[in-house]
Backbone as JSON, one array per atom type, in Angstrom:
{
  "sequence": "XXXXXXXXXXXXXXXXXXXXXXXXXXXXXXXXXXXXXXXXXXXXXXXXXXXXXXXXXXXXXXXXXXXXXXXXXXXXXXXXXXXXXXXXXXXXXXXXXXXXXXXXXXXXXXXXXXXXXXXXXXXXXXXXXXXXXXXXXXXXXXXXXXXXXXXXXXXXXXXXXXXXXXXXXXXXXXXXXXXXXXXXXXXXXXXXXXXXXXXXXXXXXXXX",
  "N": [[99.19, -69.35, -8.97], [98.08, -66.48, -10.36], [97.63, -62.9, -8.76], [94.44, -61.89, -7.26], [91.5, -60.03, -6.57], [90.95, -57.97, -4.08], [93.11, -58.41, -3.16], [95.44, -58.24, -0.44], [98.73, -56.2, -0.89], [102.52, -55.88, -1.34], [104.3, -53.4, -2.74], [107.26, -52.23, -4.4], [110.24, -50.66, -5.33], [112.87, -51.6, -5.19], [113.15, -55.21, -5.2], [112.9, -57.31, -1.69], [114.17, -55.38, -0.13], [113.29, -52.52, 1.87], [112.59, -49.78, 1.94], [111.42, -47.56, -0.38], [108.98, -49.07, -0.8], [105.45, -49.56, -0.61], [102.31, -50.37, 0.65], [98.73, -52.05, -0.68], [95.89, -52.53, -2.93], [94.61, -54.89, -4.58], [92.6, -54.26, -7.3], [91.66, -54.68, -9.47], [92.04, -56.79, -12.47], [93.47, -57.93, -15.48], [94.23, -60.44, -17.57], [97.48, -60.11, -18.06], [97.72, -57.44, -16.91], [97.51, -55.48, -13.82], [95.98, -53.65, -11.52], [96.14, -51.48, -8.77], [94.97, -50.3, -6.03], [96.95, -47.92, -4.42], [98.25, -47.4, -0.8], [98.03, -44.73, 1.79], [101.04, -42.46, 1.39], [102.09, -43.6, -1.4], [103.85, -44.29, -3.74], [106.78, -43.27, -5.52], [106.96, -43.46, -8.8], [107.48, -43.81, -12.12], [105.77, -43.75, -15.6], [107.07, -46.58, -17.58], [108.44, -47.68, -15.7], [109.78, -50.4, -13.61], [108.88, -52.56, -11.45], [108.3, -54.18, -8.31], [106.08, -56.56, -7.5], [104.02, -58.23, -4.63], [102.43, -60.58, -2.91], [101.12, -60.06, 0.55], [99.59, -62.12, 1.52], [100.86, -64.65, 0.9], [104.08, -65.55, 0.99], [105.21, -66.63, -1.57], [104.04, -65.58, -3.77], [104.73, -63.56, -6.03], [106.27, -61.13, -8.14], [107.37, -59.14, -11.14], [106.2, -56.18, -12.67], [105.34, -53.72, -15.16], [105.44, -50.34, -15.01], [102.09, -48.5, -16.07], [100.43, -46.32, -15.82], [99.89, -43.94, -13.45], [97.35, -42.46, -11.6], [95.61, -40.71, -9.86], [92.4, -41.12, -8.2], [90.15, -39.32, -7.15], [91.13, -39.02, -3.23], [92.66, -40.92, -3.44], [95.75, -43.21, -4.43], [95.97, -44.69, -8.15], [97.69, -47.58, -9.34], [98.43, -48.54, -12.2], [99.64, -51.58, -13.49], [101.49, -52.95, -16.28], [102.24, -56.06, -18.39], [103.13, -58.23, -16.19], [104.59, -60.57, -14.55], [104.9, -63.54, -12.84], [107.2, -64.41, -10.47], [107.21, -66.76, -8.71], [105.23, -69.35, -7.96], [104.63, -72.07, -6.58], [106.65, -74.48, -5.01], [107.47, -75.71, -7.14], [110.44, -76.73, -9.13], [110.8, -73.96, -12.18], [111.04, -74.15, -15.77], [114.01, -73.17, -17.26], [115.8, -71.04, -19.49], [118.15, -72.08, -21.19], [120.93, -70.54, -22.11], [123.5, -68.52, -23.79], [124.52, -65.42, -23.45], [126.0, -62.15, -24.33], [127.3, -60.28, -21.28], [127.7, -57.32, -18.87], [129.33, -56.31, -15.86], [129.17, -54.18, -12.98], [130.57, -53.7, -9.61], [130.97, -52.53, -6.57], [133.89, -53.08, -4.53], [135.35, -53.98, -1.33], [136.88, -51.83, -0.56], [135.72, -49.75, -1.59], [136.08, -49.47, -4.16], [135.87, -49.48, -7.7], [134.9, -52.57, -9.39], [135.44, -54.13, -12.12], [133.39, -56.59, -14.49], [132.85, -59.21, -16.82], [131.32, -61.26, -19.04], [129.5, -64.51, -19.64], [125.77, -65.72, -19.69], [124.62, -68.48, -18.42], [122.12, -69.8, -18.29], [118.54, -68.53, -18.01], [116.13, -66.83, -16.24], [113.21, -64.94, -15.4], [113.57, -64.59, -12.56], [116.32, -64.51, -12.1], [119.36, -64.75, -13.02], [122.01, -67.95, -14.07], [125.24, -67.22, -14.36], [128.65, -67.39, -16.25], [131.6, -65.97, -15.12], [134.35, -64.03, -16.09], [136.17, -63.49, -14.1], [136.62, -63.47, -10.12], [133.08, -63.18, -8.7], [131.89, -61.85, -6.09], [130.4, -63.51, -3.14], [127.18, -62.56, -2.1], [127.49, -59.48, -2.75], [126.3, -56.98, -4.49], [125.7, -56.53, -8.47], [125.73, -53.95, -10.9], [124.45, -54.64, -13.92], [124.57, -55.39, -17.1], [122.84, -57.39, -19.71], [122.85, -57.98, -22.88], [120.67, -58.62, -24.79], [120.47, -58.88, -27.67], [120.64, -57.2, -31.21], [120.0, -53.68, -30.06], [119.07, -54.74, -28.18], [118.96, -54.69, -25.0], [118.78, -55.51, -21.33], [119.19, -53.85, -18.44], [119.7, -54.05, -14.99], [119.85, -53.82, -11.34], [121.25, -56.47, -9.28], [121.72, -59.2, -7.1], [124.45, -61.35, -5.86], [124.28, -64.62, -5.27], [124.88, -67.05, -5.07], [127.86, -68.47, -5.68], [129.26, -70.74, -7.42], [129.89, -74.07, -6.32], [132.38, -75.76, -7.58], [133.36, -75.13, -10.49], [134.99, -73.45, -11.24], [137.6, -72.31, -12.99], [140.9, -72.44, -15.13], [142.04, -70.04, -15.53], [140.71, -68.73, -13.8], [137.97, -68.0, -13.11], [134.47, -68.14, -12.22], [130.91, -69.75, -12.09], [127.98, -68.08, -11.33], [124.99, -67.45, -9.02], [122.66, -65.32, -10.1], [120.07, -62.87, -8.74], [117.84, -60.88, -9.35], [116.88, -57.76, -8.13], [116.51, -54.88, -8.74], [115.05, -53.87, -11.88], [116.0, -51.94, -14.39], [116.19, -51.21, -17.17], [114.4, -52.44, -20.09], [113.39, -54.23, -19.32], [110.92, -55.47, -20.58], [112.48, -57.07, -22.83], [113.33, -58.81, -21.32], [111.46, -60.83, -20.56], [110.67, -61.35, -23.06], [112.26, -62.84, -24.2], [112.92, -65.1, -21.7], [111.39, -67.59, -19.79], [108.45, -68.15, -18.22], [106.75, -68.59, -14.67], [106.67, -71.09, -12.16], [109.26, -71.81, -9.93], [112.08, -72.34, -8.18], [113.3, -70.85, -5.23], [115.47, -68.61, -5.13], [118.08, -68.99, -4.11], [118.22, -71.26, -4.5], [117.5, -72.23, -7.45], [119.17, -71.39, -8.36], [121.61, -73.01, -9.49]],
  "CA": [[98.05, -68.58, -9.44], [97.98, -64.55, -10.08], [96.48, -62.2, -8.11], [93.28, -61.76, -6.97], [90.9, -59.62, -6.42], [91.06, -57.39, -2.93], [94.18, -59.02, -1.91], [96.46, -56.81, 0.01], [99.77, -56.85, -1.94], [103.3, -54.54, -1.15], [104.35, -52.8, -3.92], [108.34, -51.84, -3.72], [111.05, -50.45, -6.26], [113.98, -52.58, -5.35], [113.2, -56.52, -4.16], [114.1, -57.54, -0.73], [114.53, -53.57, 0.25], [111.48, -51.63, 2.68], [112.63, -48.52, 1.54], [110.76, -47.42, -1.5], [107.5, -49.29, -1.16], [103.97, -49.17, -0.34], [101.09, -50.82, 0.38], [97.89, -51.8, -1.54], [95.21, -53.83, -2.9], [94.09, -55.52, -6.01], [91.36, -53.66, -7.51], [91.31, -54.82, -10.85], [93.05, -57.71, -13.22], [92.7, -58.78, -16.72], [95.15, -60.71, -18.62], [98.52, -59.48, -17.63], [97.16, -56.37, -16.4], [97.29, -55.36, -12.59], [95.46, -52.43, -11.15], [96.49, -51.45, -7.34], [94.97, -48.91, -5.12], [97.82, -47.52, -3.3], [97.95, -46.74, 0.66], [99.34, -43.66, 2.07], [101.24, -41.64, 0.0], [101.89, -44.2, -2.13], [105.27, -44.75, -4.34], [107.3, -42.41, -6.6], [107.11, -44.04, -10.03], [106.67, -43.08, -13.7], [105.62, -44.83, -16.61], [108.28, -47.68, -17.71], [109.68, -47.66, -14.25], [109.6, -51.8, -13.28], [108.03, -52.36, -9.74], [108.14, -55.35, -7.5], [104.66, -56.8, -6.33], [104.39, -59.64, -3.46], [101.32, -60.75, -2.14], [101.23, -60.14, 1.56], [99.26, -63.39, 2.27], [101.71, -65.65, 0.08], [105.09, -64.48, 0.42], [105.75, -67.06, -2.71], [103.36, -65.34, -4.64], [105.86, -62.15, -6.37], [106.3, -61.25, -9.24], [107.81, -57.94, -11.38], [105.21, -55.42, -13.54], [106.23, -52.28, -16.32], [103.81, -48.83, -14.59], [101.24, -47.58, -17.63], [99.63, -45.25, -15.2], [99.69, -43.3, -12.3], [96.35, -41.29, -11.52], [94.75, -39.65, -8.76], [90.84, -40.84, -8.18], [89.79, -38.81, -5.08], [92.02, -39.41, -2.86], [93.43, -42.62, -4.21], [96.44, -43.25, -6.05], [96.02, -45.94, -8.64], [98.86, -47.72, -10.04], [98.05, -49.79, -13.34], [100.95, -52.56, -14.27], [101.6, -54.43, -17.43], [103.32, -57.01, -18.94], [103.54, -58.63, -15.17], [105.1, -62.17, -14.6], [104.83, -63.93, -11.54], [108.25, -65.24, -9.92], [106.97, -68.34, -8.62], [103.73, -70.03, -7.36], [105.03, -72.98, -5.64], [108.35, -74.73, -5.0], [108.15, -76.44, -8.15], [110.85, -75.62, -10.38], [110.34, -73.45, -13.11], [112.22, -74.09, -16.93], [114.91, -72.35, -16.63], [116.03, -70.91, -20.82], [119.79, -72.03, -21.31], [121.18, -69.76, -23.92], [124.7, -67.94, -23.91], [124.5, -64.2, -23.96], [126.94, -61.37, -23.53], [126.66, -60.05, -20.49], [128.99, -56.9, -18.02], [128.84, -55.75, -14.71], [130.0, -53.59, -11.87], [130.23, -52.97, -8.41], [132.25, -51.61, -5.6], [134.91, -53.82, -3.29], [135.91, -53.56, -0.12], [137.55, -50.33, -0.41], [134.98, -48.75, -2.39], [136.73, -49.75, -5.58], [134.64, -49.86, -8.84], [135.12, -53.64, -10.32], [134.27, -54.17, -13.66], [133.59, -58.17, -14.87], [132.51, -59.69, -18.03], [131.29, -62.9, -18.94], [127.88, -64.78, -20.48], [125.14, -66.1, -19.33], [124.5, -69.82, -19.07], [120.71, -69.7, -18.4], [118.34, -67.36, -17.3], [114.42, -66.52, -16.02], [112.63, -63.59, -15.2], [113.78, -63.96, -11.46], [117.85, -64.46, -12.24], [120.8, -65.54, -14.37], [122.96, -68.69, -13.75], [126.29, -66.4, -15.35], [130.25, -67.46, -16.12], [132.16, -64.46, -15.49], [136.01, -64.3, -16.68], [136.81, -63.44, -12.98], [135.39, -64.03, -9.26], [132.53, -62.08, -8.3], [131.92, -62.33, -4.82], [129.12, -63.62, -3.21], [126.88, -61.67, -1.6], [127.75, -58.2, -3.23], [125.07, -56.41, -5.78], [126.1, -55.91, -9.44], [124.74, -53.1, -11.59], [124.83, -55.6, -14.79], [123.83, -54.86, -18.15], [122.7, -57.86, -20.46], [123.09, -58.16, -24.28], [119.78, -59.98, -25.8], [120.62, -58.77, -29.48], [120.86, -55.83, -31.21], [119.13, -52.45, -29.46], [118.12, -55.31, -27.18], [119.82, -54.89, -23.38], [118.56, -55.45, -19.7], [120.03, -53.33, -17.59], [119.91, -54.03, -13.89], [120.5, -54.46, -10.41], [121.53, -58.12, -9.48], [122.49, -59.96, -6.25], [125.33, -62.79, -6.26], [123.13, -65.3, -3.81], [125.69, -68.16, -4.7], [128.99, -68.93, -6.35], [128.28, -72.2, -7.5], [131.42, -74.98, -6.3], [132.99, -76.82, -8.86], [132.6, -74.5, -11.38], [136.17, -72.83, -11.25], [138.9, -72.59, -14.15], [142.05, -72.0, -14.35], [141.92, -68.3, -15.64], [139.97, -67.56, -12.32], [136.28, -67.72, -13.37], [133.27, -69.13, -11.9], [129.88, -69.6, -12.39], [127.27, -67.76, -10.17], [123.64, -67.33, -9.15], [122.11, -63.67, -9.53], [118.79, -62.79, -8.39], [116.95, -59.69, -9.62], [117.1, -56.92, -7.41], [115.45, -54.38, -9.39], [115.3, -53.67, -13.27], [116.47, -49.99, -14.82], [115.11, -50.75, -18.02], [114.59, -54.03, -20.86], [112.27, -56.0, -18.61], [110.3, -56.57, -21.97], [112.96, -57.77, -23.74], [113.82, -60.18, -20.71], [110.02, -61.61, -20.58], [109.63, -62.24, -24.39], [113.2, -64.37, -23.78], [113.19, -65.88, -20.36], [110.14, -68.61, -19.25], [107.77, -67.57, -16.85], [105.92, -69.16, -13.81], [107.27, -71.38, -11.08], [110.98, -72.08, -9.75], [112.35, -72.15, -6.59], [113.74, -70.01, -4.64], [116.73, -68.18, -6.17], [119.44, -69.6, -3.56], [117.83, -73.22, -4.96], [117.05, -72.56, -8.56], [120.52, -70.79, -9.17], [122.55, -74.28, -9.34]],
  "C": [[98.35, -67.1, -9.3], [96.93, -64.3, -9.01], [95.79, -61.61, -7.98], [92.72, -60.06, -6.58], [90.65, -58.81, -4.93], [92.83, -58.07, -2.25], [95.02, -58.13, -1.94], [98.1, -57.19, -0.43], [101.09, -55.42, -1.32], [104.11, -54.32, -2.55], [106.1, -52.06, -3.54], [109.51, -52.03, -5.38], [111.98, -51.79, -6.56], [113.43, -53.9, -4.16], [113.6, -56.83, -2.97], [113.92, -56.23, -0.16], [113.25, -53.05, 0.94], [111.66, -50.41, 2.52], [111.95, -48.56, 0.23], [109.45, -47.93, -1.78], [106.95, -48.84, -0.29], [103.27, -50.32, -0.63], [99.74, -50.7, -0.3], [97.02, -52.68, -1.64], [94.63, -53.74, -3.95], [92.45, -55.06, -6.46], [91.01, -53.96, -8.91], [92.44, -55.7, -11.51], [92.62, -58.04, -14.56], [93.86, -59.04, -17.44], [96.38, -60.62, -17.81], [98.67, -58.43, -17.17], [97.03, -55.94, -15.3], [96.78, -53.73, -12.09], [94.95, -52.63, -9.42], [95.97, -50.19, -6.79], [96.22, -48.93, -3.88], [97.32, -47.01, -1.83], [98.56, -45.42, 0.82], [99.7, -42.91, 1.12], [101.81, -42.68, -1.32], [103.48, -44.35, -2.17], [105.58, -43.6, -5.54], [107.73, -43.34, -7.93], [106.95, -43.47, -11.16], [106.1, -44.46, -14.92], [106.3, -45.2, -17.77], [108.66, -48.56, -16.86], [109.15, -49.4, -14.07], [109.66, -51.51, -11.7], [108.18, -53.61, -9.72], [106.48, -55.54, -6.71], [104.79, -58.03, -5.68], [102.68, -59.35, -3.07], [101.77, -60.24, -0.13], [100.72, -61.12, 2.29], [100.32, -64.61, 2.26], [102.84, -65.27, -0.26], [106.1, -64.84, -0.77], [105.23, -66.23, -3.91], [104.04, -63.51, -4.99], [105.92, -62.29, -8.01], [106.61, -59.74, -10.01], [106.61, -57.22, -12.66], [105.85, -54.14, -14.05], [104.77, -51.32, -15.54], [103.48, -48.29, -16.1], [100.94, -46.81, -16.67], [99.63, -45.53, -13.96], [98.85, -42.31, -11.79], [95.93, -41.23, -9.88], [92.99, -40.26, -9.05], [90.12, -40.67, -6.84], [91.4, -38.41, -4.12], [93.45, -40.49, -2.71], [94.18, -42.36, -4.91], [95.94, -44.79, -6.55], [96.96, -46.23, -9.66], [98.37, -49.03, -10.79], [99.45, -50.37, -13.66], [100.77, -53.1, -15.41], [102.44, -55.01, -17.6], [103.95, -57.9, -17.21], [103.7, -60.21, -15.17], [105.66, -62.28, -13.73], [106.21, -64.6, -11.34], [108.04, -66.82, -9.47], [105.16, -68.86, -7.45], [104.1, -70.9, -6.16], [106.61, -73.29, -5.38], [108.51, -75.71, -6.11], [108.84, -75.87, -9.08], [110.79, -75.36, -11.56], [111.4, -74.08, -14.6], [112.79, -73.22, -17.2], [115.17, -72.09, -18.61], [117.67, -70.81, -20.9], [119.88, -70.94, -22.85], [122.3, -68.68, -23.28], [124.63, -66.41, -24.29], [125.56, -63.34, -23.45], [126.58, -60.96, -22.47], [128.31, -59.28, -19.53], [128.55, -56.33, -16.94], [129.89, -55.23, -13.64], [129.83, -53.65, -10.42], [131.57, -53.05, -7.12], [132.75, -52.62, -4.34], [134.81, -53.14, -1.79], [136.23, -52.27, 0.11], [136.81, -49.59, -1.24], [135.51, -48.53, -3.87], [135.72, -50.0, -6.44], [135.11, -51.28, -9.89], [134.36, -53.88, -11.4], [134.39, -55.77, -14.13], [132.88, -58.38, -16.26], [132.53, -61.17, -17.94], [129.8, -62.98, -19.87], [127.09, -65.35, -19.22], [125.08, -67.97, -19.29], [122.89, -70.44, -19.26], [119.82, -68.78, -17.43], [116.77, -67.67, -17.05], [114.23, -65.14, -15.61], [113.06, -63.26, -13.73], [115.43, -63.71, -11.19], [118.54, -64.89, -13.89], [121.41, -66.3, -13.45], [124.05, -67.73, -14.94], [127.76, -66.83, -14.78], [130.54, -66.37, -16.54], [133.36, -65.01, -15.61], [136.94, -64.66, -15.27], [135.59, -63.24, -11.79], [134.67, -63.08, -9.15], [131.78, -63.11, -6.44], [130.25, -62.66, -4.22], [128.43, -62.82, -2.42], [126.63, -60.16, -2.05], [126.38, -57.62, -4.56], [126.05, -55.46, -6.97], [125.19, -54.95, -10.09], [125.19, -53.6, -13.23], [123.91, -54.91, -16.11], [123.71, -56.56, -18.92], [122.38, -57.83, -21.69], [122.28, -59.02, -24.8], [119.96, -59.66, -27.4], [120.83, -57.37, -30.11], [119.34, -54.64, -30.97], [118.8, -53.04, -28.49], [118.91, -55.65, -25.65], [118.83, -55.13, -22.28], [119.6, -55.14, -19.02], [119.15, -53.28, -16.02], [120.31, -54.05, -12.49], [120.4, -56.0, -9.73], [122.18, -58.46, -7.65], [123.31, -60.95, -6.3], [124.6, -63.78, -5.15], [123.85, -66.44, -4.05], [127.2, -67.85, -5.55], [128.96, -70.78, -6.68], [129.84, -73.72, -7.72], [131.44, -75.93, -7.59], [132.96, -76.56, -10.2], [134.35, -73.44, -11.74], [136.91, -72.87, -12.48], [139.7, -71.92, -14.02], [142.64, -70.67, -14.95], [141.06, -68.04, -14.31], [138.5, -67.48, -12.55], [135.72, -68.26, -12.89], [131.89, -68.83, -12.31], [128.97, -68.97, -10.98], [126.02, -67.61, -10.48], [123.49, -65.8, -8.85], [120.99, -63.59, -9.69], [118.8, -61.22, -8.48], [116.56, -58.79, -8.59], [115.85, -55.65, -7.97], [115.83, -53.83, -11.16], [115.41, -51.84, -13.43], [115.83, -50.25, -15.81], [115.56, -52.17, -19.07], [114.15, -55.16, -20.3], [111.68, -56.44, -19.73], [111.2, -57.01, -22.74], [113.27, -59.42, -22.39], [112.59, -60.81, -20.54], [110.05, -62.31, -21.91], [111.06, -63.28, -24.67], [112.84, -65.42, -23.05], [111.4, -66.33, -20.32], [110.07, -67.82, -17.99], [107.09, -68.45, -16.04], [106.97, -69.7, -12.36], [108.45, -71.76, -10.85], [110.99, -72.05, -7.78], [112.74, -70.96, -6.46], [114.94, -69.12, -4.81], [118.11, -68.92, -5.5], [119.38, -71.13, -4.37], [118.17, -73.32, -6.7], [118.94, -71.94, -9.49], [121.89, -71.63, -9.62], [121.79, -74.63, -10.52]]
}
């Protein structure tokens, strides 16, 4: 189920991360629509920027929103979301949308090296990609990945590797892996009006 009405919710750039958010509470909903009075000084956002919301009662209840507005009433900030789609409700899992897309990504080794990989997708949702890359990507590490839904149409973000998925190897060196959504740079609406929304597991679970 979305959320409600007073419920106290944290509000945070990058998933996972306590740097960058803020607390809040549900002051208004309609549709796909979320409207948050911020705590404190609130959060540095603009309007595009993709935000992470989490319930604070239900720490299943998450889910990513696009900022329309950032105003001032009184003392209050209020931060309006759209286009928001909940990560998961329960532990049932969600339908996952197989479909093959380009897909490249980077990020920095051991030695502070900049690796660059390529590969597709094999299926995806709003909270990851199951993706065969050409070569390994390690687990653990955060890519800064760009995805290819068509033409003009990319998602560009940041990505966790949360598995490598055994038995999945070939003999050019590739495997398949699970990446979990970190935080979006920009093309969350193109990855909503693709990728199925609602419940799934847990990304270590649902990424197999």
């Amino acid at each position: 189920m979305p959320l409600t009405l007073s419920e106290e919710v944290t509000v945070a750039l990058n998933k996972n991360v306590e740097t960058g958010s803020c607390a809040g509470v549900v002051i208004k909903t309609e549709g796909d629509t979320v409207q948050i009075a911020l705590r404190e000084r609130g959060i540095l956002v603009k309007p595009g920027s993709m935000v992470h919301i989490k319930s604070n009662d239900d720490a299943a209840l998450a889910g990513w929103g696009s900022v329309e507005r950032l105003e001032l009433a009184g003392d209050v900030k209020l931060l309006t979301l759209g286009f928001v789609r909940y990560e998961g409700e329960s532990r049932v899992r969600a339908a996952r949308c197989p479909i093959e897309l380009a897909m490249s990504a980077k990020y920095d080794d051991r030695d502070d090296l900049t690796q660059k990989i390529v590969g597709q997708t094999v299926n995806l949702s709003i909270t990851g990609i199951r993706a065969r890359f050409h070569t390994p990507a390690p687990q653990g590490v955060s890519l800064h990945m760009v995805l290819h839904l068509g033409e003009e149409k990319t998602v560009e973000a940041i990505a966790h590797v949360v598995r490598v998925v055994p038995g999945t190897e070939t003999f050019d060196g590739g495997y398949e892996v699970g990446l979990e959504f970190q935080r979006f740079i920009r093309g969350y609406e193109h990855l909503i009006a693709t990728a199925p929304s609602g419940r799934e597991y847990p990304p270590e679970r649902s990424a197999a």
